[in-house]
mmCIF file of the protein (N, C-alpha, C, O) and its ligand, coordinates in Angstrom:
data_MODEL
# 
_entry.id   MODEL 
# 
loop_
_entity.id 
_entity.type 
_entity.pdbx_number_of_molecules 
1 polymer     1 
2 non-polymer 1 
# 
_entity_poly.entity_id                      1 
_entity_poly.type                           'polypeptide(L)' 
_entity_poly.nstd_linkage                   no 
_entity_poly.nstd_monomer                   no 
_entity_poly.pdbx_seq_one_letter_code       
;(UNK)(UNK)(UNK)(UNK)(UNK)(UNK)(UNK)(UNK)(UNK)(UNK)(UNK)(UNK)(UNK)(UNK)(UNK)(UNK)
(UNK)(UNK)(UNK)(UNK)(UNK)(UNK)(UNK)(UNK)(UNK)(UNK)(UNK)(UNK)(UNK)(UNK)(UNK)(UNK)
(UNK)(UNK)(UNK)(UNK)(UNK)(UNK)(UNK)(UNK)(UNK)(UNK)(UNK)(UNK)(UNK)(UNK)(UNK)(UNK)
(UNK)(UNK)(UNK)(UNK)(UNK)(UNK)
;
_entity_poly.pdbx_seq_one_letter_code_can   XXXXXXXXXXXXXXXXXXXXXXXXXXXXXXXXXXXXXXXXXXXXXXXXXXXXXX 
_entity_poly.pdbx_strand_id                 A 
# 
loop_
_entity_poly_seq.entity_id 
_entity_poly_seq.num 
_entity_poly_seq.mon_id 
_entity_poly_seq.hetero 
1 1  UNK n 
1 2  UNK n 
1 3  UNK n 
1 4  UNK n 
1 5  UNK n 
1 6  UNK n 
1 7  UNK n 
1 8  UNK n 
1 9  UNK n 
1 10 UNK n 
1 11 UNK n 
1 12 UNK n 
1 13 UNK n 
1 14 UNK n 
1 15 UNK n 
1 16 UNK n 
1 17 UNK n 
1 18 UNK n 
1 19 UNK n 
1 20 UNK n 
1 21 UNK n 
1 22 UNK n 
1 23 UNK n 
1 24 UNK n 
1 25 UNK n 
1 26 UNK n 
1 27 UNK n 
1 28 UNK n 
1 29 UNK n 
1 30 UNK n 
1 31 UNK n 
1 32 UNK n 
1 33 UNK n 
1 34 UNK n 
1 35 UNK n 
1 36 UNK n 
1 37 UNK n 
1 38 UNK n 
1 39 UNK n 
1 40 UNK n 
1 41 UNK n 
1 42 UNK n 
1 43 UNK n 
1 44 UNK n 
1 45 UNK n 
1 46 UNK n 
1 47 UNK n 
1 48 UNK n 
1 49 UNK n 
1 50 UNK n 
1 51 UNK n 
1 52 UNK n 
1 53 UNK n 
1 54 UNK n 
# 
loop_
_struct_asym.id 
_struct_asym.entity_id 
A 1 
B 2 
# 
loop_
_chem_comp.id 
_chem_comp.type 
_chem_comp.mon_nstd_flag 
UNK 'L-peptide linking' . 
ZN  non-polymer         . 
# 
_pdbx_entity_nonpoly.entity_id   2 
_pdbx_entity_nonpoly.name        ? 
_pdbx_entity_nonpoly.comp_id     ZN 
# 
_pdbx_nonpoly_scheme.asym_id         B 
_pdbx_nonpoly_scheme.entity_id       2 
_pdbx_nonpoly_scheme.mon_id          ZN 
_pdbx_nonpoly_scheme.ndb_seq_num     1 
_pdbx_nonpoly_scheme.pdb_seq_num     101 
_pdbx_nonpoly_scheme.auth_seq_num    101 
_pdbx_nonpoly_scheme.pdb_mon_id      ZN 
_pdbx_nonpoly_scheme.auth_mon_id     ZN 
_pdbx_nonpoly_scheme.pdb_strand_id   A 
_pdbx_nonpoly_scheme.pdb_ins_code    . 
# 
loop_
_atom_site.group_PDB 
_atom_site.id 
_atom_site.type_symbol 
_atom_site.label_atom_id 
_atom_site.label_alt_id 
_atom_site.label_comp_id 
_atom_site.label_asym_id 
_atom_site.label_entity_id 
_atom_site.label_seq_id 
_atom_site.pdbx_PDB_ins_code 
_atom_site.Cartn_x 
_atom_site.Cartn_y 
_atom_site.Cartn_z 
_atom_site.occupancy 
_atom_site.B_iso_or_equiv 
_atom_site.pdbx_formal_charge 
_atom_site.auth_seq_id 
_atom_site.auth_comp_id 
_atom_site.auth_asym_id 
_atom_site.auth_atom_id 
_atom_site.pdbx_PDB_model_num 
ATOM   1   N  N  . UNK A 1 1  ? 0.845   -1.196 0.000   1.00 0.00 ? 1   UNK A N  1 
ATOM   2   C  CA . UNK A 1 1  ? 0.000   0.000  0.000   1.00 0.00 ? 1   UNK A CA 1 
ATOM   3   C  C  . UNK A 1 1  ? 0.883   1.249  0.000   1.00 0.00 ? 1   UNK A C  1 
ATOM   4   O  O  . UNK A 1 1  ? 1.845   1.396  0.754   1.00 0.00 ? 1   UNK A O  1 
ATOM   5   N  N  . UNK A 1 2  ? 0.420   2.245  -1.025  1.00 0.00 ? 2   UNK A N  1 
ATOM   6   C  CA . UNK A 1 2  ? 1.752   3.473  -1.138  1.00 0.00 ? 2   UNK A CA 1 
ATOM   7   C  C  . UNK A 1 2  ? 0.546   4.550  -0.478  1.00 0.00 ? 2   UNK A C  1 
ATOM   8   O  O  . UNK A 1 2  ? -0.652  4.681  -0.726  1.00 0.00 ? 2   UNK A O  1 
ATOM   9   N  N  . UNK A 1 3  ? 1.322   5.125  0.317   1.00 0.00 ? 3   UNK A N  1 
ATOM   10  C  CA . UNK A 1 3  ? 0.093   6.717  0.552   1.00 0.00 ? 3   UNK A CA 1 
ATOM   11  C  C  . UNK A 1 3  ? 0.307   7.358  -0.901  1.00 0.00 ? 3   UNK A C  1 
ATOM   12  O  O  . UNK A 1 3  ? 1.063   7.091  -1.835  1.00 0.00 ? 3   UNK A O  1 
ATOM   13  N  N  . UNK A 1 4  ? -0.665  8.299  -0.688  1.00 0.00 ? 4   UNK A N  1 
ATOM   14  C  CA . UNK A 1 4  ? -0.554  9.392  -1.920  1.00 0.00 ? 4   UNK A CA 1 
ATOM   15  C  C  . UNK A 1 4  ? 0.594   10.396 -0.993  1.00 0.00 ? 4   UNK A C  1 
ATOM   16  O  O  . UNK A 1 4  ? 0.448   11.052 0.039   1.00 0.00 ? 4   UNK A O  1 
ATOM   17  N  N  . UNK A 1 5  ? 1.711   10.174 -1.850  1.00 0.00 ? 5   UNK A N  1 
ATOM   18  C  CA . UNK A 1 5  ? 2.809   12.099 -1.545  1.00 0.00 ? 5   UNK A CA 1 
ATOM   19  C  C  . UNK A 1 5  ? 1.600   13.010 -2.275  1.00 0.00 ? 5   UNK A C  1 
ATOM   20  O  O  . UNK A 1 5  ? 2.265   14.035 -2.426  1.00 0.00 ? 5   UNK A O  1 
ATOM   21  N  N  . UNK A 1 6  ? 0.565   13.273 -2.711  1.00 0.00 ? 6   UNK A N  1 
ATOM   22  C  CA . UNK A 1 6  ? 0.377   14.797 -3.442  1.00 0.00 ? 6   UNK A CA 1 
ATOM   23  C  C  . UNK A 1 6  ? -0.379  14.805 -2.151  1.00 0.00 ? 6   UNK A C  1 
ATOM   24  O  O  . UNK A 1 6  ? -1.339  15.570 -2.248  1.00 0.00 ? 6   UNK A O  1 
ATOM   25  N  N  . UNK A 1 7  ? -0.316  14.358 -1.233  1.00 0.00 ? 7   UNK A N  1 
ATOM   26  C  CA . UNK A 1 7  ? -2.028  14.650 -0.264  1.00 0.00 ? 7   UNK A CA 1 
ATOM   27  C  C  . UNK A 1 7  ? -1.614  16.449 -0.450  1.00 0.00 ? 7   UNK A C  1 
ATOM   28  O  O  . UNK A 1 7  ? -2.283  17.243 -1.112  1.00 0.00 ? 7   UNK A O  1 
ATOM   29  N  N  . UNK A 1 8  ? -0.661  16.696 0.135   1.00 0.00 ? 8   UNK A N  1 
ATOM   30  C  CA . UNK A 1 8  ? -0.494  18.136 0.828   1.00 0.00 ? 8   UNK A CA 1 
ATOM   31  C  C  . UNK A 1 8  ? -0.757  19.400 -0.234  1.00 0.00 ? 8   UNK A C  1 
ATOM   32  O  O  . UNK A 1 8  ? -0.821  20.605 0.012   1.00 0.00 ? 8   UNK A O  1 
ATOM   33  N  N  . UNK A 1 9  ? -0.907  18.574 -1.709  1.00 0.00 ? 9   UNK A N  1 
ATOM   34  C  CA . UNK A 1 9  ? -1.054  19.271 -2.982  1.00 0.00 ? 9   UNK A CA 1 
ATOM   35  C  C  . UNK A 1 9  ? -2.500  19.303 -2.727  1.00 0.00 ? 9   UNK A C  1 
ATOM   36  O  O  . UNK A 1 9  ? -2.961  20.189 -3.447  1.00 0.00 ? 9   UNK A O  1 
ATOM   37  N  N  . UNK A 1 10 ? -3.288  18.834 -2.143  1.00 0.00 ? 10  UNK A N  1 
ATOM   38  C  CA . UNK A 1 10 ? -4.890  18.800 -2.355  1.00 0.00 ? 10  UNK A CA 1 
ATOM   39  C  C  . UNK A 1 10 ? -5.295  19.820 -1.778  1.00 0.00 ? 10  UNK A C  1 
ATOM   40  O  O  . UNK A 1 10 ? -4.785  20.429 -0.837  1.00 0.00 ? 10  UNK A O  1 
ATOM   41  N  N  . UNK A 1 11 ? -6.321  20.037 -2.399  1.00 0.00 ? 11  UNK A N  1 
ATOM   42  C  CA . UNK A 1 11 ? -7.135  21.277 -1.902  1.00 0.00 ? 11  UNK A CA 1 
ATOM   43  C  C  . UNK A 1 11 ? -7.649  21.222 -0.298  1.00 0.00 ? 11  UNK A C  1 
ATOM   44  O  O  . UNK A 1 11 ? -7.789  20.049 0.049   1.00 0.00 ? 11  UNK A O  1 
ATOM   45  N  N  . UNK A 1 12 ? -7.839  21.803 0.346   1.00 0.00 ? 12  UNK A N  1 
ATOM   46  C  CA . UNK A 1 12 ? -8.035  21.580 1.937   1.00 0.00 ? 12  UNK A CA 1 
ATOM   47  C  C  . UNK A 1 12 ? -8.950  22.624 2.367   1.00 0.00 ? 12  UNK A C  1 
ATOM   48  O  O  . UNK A 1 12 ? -8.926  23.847 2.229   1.00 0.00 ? 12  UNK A O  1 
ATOM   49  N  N  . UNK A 1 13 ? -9.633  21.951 2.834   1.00 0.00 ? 13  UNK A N  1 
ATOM   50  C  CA . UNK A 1 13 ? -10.767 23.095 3.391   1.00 0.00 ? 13  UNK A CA 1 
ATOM   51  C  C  . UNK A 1 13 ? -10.367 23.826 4.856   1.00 0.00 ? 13  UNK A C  1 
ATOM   52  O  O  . UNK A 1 13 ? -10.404 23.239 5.938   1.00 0.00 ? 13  UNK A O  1 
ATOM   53  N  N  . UNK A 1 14 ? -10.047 24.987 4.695   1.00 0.00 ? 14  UNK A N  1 
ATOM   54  C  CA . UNK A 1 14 ? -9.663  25.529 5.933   1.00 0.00 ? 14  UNK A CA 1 
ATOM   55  C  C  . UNK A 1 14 ? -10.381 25.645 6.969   1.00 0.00 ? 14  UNK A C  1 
ATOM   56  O  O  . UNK A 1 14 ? -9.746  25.808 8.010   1.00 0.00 ? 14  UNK A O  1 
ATOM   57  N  N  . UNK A 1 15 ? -11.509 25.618 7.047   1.00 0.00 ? 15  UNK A N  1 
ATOM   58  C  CA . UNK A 1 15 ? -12.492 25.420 7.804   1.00 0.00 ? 15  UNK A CA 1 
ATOM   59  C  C  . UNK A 1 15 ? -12.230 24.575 8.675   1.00 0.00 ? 15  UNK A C  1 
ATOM   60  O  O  . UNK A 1 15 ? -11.960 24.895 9.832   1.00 0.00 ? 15  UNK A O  1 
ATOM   61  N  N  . UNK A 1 16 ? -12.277 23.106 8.163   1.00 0.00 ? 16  UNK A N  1 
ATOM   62  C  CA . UNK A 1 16 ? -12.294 22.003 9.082   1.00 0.00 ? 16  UNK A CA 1 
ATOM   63  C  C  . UNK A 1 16 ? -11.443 21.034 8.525   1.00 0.00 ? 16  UNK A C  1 
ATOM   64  O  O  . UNK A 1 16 ? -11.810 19.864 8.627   1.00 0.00 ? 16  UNK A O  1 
ATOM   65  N  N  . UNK A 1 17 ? -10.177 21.327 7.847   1.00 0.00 ? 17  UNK A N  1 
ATOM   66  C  CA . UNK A 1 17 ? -8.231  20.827 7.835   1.00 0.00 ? 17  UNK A CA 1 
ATOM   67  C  C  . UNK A 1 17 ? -9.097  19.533 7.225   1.00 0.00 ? 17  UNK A C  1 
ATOM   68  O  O  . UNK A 1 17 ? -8.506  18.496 7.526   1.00 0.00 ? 17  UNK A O  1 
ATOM   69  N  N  . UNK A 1 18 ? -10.325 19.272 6.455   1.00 0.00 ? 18  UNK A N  1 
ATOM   70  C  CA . UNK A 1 18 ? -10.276 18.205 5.277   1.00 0.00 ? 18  UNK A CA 1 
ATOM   71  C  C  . UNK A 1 18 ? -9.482  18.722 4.101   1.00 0.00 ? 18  UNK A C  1 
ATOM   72  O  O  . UNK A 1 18 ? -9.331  19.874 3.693   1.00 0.00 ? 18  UNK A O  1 
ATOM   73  N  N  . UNK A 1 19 ? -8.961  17.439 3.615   1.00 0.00 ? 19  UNK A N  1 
ATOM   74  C  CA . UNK A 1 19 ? -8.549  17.344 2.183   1.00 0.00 ? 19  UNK A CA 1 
ATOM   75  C  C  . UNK A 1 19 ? -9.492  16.728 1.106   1.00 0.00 ? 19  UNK A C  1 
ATOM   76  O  O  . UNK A 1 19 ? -10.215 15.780 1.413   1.00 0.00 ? 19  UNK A O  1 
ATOM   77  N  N  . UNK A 1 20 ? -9.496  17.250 -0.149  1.00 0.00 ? 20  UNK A N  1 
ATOM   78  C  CA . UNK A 1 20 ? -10.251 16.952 -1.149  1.00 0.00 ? 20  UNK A CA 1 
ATOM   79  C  C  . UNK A 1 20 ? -9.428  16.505 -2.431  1.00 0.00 ? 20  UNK A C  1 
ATOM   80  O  O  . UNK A 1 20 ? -8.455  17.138 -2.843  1.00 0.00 ? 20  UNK A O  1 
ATOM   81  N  N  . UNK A 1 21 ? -10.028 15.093 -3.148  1.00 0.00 ? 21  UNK A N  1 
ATOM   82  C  CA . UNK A 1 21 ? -9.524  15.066 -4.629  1.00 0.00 ? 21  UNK A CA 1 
ATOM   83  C  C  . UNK A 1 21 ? -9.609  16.144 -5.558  1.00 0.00 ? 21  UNK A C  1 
ATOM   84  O  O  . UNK A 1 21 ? -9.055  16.155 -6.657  1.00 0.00 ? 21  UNK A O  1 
ATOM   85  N  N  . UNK A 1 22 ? -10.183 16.874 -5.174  1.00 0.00 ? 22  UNK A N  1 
ATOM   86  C  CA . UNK A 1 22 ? -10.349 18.259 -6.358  1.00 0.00 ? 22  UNK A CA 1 
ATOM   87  C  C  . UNK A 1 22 ? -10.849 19.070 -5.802  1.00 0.00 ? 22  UNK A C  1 
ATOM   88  O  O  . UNK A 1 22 ? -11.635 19.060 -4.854  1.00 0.00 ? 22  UNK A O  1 
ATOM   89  N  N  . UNK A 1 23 ? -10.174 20.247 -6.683  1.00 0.00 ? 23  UNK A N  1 
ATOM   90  C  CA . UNK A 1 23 ? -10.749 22.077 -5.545  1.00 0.00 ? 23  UNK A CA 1 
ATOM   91  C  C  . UNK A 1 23 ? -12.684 22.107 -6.071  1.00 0.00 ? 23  UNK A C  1 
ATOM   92  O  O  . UNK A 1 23 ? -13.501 22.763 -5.426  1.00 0.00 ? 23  UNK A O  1 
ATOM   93  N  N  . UNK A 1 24 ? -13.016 21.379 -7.149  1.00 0.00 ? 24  UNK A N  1 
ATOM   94  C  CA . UNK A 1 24 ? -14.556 21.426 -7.014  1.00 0.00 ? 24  UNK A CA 1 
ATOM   95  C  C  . UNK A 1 24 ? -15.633 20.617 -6.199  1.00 0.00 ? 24  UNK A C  1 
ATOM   96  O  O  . UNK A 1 24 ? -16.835 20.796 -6.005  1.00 0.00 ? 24  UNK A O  1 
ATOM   97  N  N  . UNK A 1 25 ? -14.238 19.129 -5.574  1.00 0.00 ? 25  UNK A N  1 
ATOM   98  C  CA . UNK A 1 25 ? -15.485 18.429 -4.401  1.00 0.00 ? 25  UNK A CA 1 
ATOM   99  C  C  . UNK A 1 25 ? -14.837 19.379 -3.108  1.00 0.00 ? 25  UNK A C  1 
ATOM   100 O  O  . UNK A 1 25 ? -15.741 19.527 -2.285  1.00 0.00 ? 25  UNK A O  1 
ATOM   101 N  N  . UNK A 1 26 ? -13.678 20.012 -2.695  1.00 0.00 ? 26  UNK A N  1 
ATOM   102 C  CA . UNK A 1 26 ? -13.939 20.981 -1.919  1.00 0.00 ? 26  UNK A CA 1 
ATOM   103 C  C  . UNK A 1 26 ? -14.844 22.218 -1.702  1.00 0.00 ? 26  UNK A C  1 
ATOM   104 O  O  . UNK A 1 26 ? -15.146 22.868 -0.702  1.00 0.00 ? 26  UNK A O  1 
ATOM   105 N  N  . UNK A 1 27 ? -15.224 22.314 -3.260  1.00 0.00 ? 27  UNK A N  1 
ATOM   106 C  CA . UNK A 1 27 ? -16.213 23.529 -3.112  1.00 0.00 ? 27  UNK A CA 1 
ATOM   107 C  C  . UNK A 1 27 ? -17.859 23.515 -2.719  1.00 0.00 ? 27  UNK A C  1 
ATOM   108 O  O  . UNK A 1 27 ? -18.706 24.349 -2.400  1.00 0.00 ? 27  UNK A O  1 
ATOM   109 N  N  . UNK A 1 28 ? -17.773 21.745 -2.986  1.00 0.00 ? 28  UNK A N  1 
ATOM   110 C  CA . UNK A 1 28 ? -19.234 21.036 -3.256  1.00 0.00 ? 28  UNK A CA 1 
ATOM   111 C  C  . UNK A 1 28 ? -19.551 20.874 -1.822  1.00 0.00 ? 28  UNK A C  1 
ATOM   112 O  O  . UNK A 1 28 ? -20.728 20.922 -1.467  1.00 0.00 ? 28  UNK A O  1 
ATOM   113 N  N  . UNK A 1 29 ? -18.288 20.625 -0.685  1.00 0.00 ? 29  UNK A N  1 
ATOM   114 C  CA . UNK A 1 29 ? -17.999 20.166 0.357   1.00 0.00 ? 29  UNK A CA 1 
ATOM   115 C  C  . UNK A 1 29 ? -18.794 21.390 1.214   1.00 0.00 ? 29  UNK A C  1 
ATOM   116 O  O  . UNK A 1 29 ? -19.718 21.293 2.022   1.00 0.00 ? 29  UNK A O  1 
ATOM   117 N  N  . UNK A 1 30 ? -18.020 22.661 0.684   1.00 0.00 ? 30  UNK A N  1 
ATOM   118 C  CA . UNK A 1 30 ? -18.063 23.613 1.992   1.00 0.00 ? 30  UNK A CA 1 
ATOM   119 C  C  . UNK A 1 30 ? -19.287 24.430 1.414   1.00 0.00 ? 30  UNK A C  1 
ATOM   120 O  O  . UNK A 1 30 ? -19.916 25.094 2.238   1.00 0.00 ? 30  UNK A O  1 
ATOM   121 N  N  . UNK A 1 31 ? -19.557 24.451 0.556   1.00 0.00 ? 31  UNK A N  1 
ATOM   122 C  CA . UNK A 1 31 ? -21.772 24.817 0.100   1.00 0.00 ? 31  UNK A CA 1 
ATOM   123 C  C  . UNK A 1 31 ? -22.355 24.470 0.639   1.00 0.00 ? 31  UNK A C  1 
ATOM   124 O  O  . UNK A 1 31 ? -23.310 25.116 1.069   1.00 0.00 ? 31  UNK A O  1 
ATOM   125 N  N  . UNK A 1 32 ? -21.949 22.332 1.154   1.00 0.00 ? 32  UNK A N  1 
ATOM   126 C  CA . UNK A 1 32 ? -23.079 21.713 1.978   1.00 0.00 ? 32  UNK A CA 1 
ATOM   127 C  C  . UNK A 1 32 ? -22.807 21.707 3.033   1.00 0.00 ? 32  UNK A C  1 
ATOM   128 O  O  . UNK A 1 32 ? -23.752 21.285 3.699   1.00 0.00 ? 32  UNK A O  1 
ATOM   129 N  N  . UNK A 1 33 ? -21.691 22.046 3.812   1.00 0.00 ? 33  UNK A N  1 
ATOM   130 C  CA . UNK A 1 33 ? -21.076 22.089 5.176   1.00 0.00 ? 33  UNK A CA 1 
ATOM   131 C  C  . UNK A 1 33 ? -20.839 23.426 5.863   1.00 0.00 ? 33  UNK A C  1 
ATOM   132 O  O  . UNK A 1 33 ? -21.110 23.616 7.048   1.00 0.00 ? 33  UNK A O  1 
ATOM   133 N  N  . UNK A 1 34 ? -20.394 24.209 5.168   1.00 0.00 ? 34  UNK A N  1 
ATOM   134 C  CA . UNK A 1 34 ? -19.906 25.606 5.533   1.00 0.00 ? 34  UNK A CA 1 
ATOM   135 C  C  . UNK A 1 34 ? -20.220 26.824 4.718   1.00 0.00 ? 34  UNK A C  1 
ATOM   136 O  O  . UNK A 1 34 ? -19.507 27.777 4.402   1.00 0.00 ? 34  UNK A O  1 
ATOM   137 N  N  . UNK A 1 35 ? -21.993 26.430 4.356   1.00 0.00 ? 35  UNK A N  1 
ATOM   138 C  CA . UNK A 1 35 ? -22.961 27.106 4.091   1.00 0.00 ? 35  UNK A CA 1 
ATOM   139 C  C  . UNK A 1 35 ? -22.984 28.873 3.870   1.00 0.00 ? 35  UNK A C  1 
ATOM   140 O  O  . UNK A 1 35 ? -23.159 29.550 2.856   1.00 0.00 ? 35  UNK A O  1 
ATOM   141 N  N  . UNK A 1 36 ? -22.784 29.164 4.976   1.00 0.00 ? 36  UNK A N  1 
ATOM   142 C  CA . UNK A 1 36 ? -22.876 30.805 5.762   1.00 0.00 ? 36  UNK A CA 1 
ATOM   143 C  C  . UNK A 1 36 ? -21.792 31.352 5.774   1.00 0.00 ? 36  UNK A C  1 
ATOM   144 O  O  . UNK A 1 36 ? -21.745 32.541 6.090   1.00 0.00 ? 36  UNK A O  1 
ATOM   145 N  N  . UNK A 1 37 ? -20.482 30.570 5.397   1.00 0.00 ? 37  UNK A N  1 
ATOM   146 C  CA . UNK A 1 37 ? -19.717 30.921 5.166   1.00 0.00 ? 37  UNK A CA 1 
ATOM   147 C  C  . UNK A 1 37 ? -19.061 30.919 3.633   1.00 0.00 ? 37  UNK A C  1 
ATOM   148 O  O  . UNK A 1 37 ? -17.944 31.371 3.381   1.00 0.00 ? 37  UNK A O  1 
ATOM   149 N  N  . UNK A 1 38 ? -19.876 30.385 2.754   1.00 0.00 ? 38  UNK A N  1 
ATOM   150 C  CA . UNK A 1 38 ? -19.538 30.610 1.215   1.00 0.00 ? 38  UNK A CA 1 
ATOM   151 C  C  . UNK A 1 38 ? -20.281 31.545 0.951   1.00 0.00 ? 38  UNK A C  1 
ATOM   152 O  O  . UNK A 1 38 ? -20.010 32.171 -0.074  1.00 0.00 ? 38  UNK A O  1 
ATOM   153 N  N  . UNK A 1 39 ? -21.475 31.979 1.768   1.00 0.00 ? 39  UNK A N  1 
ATOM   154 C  CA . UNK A 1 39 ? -22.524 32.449 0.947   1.00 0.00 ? 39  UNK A CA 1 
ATOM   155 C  C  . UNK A 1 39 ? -21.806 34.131 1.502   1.00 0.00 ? 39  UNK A C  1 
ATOM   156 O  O  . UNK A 1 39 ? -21.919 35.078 0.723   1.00 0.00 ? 39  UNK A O  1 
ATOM   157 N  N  . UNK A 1 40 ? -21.271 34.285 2.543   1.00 0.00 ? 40  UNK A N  1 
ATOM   158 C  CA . UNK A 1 40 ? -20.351 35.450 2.889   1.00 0.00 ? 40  UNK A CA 1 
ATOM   159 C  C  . UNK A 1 40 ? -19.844 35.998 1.981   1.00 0.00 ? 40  UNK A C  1 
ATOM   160 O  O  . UNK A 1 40 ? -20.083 37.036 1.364   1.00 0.00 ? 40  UNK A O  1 
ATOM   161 N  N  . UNK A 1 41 ? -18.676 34.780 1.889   1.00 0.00 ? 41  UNK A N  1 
ATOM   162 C  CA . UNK A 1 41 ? -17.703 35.677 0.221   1.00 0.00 ? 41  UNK A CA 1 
ATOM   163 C  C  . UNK A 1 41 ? -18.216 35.400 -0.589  1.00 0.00 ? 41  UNK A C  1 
ATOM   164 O  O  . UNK A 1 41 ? -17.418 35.485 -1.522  1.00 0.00 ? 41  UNK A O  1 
ATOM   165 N  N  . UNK A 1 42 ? -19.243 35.040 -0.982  1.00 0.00 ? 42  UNK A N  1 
ATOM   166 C  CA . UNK A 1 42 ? -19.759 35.240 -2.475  1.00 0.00 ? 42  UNK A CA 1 
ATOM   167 C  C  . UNK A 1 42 ? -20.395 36.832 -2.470  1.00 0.00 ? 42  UNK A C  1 
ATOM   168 O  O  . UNK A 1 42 ? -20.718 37.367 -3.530  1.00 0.00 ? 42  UNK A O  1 
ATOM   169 N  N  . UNK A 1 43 ? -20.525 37.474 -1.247  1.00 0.00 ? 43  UNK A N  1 
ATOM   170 C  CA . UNK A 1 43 ? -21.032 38.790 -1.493  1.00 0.00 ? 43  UNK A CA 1 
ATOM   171 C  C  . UNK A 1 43 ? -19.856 39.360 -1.884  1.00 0.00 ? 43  UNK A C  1 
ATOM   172 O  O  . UNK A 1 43 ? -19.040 39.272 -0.967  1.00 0.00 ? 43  UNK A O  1 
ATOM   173 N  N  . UNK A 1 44 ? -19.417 39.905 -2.843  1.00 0.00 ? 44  UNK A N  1 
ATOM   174 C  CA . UNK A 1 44 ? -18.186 40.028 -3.016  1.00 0.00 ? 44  UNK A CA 1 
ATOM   175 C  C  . UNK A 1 44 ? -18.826 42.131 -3.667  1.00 0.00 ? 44  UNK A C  1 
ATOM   176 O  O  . UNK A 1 44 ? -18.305 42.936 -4.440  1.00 0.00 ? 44  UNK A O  1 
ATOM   177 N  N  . UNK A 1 45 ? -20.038 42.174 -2.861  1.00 0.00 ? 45  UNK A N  1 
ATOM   178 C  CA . UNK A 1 45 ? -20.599 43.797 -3.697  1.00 0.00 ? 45  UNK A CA 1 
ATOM   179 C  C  . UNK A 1 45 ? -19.953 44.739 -1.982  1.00 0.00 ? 45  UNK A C  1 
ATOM   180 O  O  . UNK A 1 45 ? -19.806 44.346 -0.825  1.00 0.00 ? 45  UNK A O  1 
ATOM   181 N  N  . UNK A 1 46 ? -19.738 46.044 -2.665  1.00 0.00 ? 46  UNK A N  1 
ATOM   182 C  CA . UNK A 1 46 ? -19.220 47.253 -1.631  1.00 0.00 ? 46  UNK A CA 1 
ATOM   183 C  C  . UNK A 1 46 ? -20.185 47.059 -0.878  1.00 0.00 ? 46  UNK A C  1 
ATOM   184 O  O  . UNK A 1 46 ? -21.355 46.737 -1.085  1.00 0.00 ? 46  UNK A O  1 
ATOM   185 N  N  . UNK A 1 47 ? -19.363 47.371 0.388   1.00 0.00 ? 47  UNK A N  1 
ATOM   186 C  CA . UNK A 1 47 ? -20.189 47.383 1.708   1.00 0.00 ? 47  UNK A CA 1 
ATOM   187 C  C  . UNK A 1 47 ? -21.134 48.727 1.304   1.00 0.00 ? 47  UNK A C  1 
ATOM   188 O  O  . UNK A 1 47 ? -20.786 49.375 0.316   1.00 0.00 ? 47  UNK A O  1 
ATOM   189 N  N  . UNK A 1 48 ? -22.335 49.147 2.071   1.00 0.00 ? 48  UNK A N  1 
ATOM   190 C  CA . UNK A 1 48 ? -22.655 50.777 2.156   1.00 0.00 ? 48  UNK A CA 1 
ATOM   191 C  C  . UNK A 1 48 ? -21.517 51.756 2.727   1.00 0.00 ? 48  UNK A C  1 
ATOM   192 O  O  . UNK A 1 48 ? -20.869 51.581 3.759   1.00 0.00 ? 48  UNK A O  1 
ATOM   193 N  N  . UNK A 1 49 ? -21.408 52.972 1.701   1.00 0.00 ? 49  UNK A N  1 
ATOM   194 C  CA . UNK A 1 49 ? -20.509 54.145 2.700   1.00 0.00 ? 49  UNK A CA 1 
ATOM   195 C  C  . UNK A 1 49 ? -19.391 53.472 1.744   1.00 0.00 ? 49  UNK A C  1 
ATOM   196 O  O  . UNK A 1 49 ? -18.534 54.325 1.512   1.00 0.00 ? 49  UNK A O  1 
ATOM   197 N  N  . UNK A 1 50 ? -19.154 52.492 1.236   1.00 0.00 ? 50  UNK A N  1 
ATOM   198 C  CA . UNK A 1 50 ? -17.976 52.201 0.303   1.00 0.00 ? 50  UNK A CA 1 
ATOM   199 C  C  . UNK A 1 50 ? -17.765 52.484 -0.920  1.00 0.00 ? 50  UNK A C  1 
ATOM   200 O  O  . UNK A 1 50 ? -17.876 51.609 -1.779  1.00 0.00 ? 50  UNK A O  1 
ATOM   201 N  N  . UNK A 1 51 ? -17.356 53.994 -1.284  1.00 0.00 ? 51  UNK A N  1 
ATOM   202 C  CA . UNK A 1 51 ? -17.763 54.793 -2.463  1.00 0.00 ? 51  UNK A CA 1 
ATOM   203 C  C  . UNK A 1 51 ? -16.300 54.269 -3.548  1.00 0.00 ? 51  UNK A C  1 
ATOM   204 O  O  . UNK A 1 51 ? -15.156 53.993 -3.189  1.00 0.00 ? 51  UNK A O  1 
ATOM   205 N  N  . UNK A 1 52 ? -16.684 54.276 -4.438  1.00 0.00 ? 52  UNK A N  1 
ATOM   206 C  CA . UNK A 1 52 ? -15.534 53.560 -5.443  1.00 0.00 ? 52  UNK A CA 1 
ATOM   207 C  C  . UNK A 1 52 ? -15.618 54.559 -6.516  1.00 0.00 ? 52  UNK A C  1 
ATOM   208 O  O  . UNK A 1 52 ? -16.551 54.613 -7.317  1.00 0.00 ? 52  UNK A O  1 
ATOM   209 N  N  . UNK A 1 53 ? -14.608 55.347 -6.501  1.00 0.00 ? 53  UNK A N  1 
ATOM   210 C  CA . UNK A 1 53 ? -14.712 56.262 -7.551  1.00 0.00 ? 53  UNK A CA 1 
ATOM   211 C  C  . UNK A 1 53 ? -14.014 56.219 -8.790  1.00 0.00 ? 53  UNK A C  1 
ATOM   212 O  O  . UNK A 1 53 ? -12.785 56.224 -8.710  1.00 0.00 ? 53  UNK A O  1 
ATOM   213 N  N  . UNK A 1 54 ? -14.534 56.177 -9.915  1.00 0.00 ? 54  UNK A N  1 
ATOM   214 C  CA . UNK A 1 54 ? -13.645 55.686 -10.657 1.00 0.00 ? 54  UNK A CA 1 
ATOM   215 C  C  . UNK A 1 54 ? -13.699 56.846 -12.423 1.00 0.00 ? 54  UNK A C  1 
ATOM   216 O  O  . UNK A 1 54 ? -12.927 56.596 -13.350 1.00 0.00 ? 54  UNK A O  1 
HETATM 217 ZN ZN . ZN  B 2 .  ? -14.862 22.075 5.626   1.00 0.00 2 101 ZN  A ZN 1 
# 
């Protein structure tokens, strides 16, 4: 039996120090697990009072 050497290459959910075969079952992972916290940074719009002048 060989471990995998890439483990430390895998995507890892910082949340809760899992590792994933791919950064999209990590993403699939923390939608269904760490909910309130994707849905956070997906607000990715200016706070109010955050004037962007351009
Ligand atoms: Zn997680």
């Amino acid at each position: 039996m060989v471990l995998p050497l890439v483990d430390q290459h895998r995507p890892k959910c910082h949340l809760c120090n899992r590792t994933f075969e791919s950064v999209e079952k990590m993403r699939q992972h923390q939608e269904a697990d760490h909910k309130d916290f994707v849905d956070f940074h997906k607000k990715r719009e200016p706070a109010p009072g955050d004037v962007t002048v351009f």
